[in-house]
C-alpha positions as CSV (number, residue, x, y, z in Angstrom):
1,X,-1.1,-0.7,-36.7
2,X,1.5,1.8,-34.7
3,X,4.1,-0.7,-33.1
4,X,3.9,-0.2,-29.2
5,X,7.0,0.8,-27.3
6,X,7.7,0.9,-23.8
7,X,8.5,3.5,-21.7
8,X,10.6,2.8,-18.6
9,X,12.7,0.7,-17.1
10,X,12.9,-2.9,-17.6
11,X,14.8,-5.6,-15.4
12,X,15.2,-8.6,-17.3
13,X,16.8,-12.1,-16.3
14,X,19.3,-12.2,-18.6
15,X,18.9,-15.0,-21.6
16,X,16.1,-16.7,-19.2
17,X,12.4,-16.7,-20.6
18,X,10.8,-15.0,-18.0
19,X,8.7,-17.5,-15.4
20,X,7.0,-14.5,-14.2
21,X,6.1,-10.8,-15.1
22,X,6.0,-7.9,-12.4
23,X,4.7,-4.7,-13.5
24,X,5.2,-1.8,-11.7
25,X,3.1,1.6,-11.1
26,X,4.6,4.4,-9.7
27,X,2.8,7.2,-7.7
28,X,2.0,10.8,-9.1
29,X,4.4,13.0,-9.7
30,X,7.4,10.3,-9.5
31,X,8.9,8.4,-11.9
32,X,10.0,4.3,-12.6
33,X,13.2,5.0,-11.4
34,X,11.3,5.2,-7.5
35,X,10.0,1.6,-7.9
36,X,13.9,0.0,-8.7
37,X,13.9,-0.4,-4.7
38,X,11.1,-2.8,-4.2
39,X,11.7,-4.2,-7.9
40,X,15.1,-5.5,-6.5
41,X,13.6,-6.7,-3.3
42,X,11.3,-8.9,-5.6
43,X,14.3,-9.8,-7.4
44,X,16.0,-11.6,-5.0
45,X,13.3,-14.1,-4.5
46,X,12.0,-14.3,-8.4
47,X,15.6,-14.3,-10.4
48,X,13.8,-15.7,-13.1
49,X,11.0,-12.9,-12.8
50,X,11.1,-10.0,-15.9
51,X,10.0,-6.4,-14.6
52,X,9.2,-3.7,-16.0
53,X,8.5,0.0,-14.9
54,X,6.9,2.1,-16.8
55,X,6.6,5.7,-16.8
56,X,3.4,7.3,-16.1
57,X,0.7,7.8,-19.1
58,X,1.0,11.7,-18.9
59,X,3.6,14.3,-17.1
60,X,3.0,15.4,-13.9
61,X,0.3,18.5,-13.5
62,X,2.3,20.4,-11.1
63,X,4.9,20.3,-13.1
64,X,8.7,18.8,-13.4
65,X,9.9,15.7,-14.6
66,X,8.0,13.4,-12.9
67,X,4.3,11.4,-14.8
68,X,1.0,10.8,-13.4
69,X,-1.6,8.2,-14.6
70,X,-4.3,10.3,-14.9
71,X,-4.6,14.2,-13.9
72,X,-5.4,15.3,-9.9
73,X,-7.0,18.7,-11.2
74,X,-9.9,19.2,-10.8
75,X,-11.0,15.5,-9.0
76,X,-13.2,14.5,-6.8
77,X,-14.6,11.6,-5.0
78,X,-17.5,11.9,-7.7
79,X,-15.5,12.5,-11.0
80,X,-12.3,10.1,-10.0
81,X,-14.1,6.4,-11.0
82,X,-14.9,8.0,-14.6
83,X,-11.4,9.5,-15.3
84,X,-9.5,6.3,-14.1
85,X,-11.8,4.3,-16.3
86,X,-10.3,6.7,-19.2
87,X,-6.8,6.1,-18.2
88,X,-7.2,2.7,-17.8
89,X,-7.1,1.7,-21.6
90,X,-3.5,2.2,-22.0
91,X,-2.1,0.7,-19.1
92,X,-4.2,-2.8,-20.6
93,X,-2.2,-2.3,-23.8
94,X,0.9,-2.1,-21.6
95,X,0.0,-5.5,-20.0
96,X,-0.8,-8.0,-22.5
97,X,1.5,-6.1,-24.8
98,X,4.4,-7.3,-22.0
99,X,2.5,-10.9,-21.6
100,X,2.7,-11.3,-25.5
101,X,6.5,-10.0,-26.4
102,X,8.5,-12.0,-22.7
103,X,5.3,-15.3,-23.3
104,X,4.3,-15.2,-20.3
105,X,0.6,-16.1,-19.3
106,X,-2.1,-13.9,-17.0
107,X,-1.8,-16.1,-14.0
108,X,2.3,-15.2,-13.8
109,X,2.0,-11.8,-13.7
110,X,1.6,-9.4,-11.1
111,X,0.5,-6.0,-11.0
112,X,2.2,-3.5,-8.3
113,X,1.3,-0.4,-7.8
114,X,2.0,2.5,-4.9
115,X,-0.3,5.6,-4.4
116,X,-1.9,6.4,-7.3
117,X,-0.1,3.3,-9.4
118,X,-2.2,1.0,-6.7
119,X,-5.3,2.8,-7.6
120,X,-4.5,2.3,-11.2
121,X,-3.2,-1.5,-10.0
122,X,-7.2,-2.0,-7.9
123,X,-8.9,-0.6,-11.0
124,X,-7.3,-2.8,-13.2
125,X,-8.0,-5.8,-11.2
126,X,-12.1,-4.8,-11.5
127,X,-11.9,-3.8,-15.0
128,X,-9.6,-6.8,-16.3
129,X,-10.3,-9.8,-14.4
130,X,-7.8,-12.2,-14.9
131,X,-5.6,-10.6,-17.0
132,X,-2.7,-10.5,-14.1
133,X,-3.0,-13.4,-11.3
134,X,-1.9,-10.9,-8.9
135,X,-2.5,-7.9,-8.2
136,X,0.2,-5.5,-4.7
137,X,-1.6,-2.4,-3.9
138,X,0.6,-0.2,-1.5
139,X,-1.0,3.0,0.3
140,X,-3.6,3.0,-2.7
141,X,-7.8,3.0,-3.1
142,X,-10.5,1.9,-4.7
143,X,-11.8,5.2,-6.5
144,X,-15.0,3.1,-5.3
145,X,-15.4,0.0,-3.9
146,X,-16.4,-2.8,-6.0
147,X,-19.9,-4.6,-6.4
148,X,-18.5,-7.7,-7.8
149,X,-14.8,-9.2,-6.9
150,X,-12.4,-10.4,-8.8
151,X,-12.5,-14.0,-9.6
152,X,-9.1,-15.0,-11.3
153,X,-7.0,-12.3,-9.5
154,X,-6.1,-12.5,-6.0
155,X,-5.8,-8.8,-4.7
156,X,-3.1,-8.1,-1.7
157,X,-3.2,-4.7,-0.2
158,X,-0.4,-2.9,2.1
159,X,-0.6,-0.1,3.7
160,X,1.2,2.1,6.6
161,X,-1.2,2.9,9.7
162,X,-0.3,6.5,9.5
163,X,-0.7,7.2,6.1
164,X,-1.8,11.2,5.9
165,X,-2.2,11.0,2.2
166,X,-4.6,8.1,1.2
167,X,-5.9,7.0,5.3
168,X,-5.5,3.3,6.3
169,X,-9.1,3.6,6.6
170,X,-9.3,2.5,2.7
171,X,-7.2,-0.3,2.5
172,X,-9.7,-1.8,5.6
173,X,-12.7,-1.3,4.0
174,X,-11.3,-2.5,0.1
175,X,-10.5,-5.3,2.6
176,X,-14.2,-6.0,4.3
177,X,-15.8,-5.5,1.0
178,X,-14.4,-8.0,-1.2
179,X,-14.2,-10.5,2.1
180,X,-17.8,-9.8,1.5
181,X,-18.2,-10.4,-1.9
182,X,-15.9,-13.5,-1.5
183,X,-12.7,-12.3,-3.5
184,X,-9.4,-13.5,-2.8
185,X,-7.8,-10.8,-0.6
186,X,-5.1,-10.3,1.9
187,X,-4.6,-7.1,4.0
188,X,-0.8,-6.3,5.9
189,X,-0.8,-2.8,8.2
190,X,2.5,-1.6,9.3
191,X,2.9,0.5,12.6
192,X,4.0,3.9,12.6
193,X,4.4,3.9,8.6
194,X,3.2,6.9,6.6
195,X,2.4,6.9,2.5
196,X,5.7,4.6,1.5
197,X,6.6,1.3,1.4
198,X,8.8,0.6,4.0
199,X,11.3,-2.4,4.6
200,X,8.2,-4.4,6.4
201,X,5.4,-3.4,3.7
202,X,7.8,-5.2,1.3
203,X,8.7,-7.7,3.0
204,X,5.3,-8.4,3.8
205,X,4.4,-8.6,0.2
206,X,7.1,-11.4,-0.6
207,X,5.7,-13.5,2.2
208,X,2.4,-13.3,0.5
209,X,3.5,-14.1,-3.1
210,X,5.4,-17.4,-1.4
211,X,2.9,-18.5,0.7
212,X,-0.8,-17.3,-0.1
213,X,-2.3,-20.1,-2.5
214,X,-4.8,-18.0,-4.6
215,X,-8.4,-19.2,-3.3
216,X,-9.2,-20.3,-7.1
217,X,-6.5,-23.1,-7.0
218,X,-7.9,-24.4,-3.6
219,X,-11.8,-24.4,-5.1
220,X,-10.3,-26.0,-8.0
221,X,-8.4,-28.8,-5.8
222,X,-12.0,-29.3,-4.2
223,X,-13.6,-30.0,-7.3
């Protein structure tokens, strides 16, 4: 078997086992080193947190240095479900490859993404139930909206209200659907943001990962 080896950055606290994993997706066209901002946000609540950025699977279509996770020619609202499925099989290895070298378990990990890293993130959460605890979409999508939620990950989503590149509109309705289908979700909308993650979008996520009790532990305090 080819040894796996990671590609990206990794932030680790220091001879600490790791309590928690964060894993990090950046959006098209960028690289890991553009998620070391909110990475070191989260690090000054989780010291004892291990992160890790990887690069995107493939380089960037239009060209540079920067990756993508799966290719932008050529998609469509019909195609993209299909070719995210294909990309999704490395990004698992990535996962419970970090899980199983740093020993930390499913529920302690969460899976971050921005842009096309959060569709990658949402997809993941479908696809892999349970295999992260949580999962931060920022100014991301479903590629389509789910007909089952996830039961073992609680899915947070953040997005700015004037986003021009992927419309608020998404994260609402990823919102109202898996309220539907009872999933553990959590929606924060900041004013006058565009596609980024600003200083309230982050801080927005670490009130969430402090206070939101994932709705499995309170069904299973109920038992």
């Amino acid at each position: 078997m080819t040894e796996y080896i990671f590609r990206g950055i990794e932030l680790l606290p220091g001879s600490v086992r790791p309590k928690q994993l964060f894993i990090l997706l950046h959006g098209v066209g960028t690289n890991s080193s553009d998620m070391v901002p909110l990475a070191n946000q989260l690090r000054t609540v989780y010291p004892d947190a291990a992160f890790l950025i990887p690069e995107g699977t493939f380089p960037f279509d239009g060209g540079g240095e920067g990756r993508q996770w799966f290719s932008l020619s050529g998609l469509t609202e019909e195609n993209s479900p299909a070719r995210i499925t294909e990309a999704m099989q490395p990004l698992f290895t990535l996962v419970r490859h970090a899980q199983d070298r740093l020993t930390v378990l499913p529920p302690d990990t969460a899976l971050v993404g921005f842009s096309q890293g959060a569709m990658m993130a949402l997809e993941f959460s479908a696809a892999h139930d349970g295999r992260v605890g949580r999962v931060l979409a920022f100014s991301g999508r479903y590629a389509k909206l789910p007909e089952k939620a996830p039961e073992l990950t609680t899915v947070h989503l953040f997005h700015g209200e004037n986003d021009n590149i992927i419309p608020v509109e998404h994260a609402y309705e990823a919102y109202e659907r898996l309220l539907e289908l009872q999933g553990d979700v959590t929606v924060d909308i900041a004013p006058s943001v565009g596609h980024g993650i600003d200083a309230s979008l982050a801080g927005s996520a670490i009130h969430r990962l402090q206070t939101c009790v994932p709705l499995r532990s309170w069904k299973q305090a109920l038992v």
